[in-house]
N, C-alpha and C positions, 0 to 999 in steps of 0.2 A: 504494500500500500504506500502510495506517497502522501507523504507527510510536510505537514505546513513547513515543516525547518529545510524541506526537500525543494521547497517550491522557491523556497524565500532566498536558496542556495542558484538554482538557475535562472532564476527570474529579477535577481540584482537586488533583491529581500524584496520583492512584494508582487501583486501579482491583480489583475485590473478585473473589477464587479463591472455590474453593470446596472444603470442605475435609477436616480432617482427622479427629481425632480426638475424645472431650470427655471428657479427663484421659486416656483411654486408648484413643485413639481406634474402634479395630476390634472387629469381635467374631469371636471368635476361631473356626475349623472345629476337628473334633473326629477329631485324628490319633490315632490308636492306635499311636506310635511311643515306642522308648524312645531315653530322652535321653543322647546320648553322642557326645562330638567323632568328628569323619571323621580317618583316619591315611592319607592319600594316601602313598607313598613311590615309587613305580615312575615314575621319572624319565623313562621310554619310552614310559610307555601314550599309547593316543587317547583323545581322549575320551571314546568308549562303552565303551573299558577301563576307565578309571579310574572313570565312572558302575558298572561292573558292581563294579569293585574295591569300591567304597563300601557298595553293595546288601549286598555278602557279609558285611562288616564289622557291619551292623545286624541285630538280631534282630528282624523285623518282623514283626507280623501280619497273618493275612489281610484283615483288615478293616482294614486304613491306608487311609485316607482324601484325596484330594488336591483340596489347591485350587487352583482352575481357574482362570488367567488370559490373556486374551486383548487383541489390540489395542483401541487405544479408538477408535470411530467418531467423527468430528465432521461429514466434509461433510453434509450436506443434510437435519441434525436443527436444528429450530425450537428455539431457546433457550427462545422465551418468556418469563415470568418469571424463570426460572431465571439468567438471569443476570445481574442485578443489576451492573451497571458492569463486569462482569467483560469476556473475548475467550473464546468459542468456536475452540477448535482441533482441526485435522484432524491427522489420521493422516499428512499431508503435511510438517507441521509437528514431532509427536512420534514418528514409528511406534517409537520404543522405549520407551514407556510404556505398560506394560499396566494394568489392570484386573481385580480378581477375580468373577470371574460365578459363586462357587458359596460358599454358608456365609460367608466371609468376606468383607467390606470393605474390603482392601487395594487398594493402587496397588505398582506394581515396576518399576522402570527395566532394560531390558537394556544394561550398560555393557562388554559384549562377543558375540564370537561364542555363548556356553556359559556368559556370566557372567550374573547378574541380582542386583538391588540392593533390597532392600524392609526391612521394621520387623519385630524379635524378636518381637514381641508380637503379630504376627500368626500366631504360629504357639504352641499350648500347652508344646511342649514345644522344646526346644535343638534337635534334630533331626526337621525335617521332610518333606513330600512337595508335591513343585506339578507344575503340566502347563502350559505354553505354548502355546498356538495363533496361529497365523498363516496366514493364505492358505488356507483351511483343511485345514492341517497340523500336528501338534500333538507334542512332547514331554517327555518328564517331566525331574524334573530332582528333586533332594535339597537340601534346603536347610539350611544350619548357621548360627546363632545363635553372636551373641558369651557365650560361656560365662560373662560377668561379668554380662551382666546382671539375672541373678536376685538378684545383691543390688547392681546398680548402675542403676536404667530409665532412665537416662541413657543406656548404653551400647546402644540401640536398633538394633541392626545385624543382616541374615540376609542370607545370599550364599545363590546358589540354583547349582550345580551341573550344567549341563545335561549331557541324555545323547545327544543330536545338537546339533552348529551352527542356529542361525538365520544366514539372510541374504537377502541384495537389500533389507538397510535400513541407514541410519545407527544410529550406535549413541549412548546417552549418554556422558559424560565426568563421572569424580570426580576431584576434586584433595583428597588429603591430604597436601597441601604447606603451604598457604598458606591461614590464617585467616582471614574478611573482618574487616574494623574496622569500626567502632563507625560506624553512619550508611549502611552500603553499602545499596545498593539489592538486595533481596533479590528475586526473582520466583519466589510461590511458584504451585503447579498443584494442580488437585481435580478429583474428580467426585462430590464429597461436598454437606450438605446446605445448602440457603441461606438456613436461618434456625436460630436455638436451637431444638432437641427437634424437628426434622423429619425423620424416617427416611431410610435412605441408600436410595438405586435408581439404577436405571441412568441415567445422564445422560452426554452430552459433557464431552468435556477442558476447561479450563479455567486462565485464566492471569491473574494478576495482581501488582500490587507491591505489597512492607512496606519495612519498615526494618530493618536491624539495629540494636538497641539494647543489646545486652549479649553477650559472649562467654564461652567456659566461663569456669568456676570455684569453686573447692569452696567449697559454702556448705550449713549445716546447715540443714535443714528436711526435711517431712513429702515431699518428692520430690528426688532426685538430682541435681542440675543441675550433674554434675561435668563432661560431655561436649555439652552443651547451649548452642546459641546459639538468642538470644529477637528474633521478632519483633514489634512494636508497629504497629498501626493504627487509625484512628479508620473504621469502617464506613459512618457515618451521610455523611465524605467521599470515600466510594467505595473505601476500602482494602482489600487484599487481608487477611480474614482465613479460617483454617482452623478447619473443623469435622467433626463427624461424617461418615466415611466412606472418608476418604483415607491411614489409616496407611501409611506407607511409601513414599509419594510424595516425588517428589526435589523438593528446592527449587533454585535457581539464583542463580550470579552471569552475567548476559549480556557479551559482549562489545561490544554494537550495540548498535541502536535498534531492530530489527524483530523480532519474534520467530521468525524465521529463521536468527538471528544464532546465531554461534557462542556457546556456551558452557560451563557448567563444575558438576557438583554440586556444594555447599556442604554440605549438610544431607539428611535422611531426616526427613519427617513424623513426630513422636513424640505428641505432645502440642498441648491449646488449651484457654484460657479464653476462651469467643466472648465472654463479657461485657466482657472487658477489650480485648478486641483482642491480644490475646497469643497466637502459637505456639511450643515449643519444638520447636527442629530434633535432633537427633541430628546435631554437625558430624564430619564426614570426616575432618576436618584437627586433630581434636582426640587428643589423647595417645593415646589410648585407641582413638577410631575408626582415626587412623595402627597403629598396632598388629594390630588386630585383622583389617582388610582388607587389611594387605600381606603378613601371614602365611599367610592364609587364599589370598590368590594365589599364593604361595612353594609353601606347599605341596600346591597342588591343580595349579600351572603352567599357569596360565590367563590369558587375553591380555586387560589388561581397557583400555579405552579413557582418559587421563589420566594413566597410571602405566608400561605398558609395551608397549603397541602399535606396529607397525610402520605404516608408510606404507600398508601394503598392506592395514591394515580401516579402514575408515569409521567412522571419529571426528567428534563435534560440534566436539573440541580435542582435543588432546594436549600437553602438558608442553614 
């Protein structure tokens, strides 16, 4: 098996994703929902209670609209071009990353049984609609948006709500614990575009390494970078950078060498300058992201993989 220290040896230490966004990465589907926090309280429900509880709570119309996300294929699709120093990965490797196959460009981690982890800005309004496919079996779910960040795009965060369990797969791990420092080996993932101004389409997963070079903190300018940690790569030697198509996709700190290896979210695809080699993450772990995701688990009582799961689901890590 090749191993990241294998890749990081022929490929001048890093090796090119593909990616996310450009300035805002997605284009957004066209929900017909109105914008307003979910009020979970019923400490008892299941989770298709507490999904119906949420439904009743929303004024929706007939025409809401859902976007469609499904697993991402990797075995036995030809990279070809397409991947530029990067690693082709299977469903083997990620089955908790999905892909949106309908209006929008997002990417979305399932980081539980009922949980799902993707970028606000993939969805028009605070309160959305998605549908998850698997095996081919498919359910919906409601997705909430951190209320802040319509005046904060920093705060890039939407938990999605399932209204049946997925399972018979590993699931991803977030940690809003622990910030990475300045220099960590970030591993970011895509199935977005592989050069500047190349339209997103369907492709394989994909996986490669930045650096971290900057961690939150409030700084004025024309973009928010209160909750934001910054990736840096140079392309030209093979470094992973993110571009159009990937909003919402998790980034990683690994625990190993293989990309089998355990490991942990850091970040949520928000933002890139391809010309620079620059990503902003949306971190986990930041005041803000800590806030918004453990509340949002508190009060929907949901089992999400890094924060409060039991032995008994299939975690990449746990705390």
């Amino acid at each position: 098996m090749t191993t990241l220290v294998d890749f990081l040896r022929m490929h001048r230490s890093h090796i090119t994703v593909v990616g996310l966004l450009s300035v805002s990465l997605s284009f957004w589907p066209s929900l017909s929902l109105h914008a307003q926090s979910l009020q979970l309280t019923d400490k008892k429900s299941s989770p298709a209670t507490k999904f119906e509880e949420a439904l009743a709570r929303l004024n929706l119309g007939e025409d809401a609209t859902y976007l469609e996300f499904s697993q991402i294929e990797g075995e036995g699709l030809d990279p070809g071009t397409e991947l530029i120093n990067g690693t082709v990965l299977g469903k083997d490797v990620m089955p908790a990353v999905f892909r949106a196959t309908t209006d929008g460009t997002c990417t979305a981690s399932m980081i539980g049984p009922t949980t799902s982890l993707l970028a606000a800005h993939c969805f028009e309004t605070e309160v959305g609609f998605a549908r998850f496919s698997i095996g081919g079996t498919s359910t919906q779910a409601i997705c909430e948006s951190d209320p802040t960040y319509a005046a904060s795009s920093s705060h890039d965060w939407s938990l999605c709500l399932l209204e049946k369990p997925i399972t018979g797969i590993t699931f991803e791990a977030v940690n809003v614990e622990d910030l990475p420092s300045i220099g960590t080996r970030i591993i970011l993932t895509g199935v977005g575009c592989t050069f500047d101004g190349e339209p997103p389409r369907a492709r394989p997963l994909k996986a490669g390494v930045s650096s971290l070079v900057r961690r939150p903190a409030n700084v004025a300018n024309a973009v928010d970078r209160g909750a934001y940690i910054y990736t840096k790569s140079e392309s030209g030697d093979g470094e992973a950078v993110l571009c159009l198509g990937d909003s919402g996709g998790p980034a990683f700190v690994f625990l190993g060498d293989t990309y089998a290896a355990r490991r942990y979210i850091v970040g949520v695809n928000s933002r890139t300058s391809i010309s620079n080699g620059v990503g902003l993450l949306s971190a986990t772990a930041s005041a803000a992201g800590r806030r918004f995701i453990s509340g949002w688990i508190e009060k929907n009582e949901q089992v999400v993989c890094g924060i409060n799961a039991s032995t008994i689901t299939r975690c990449m890590w746990r705390k």
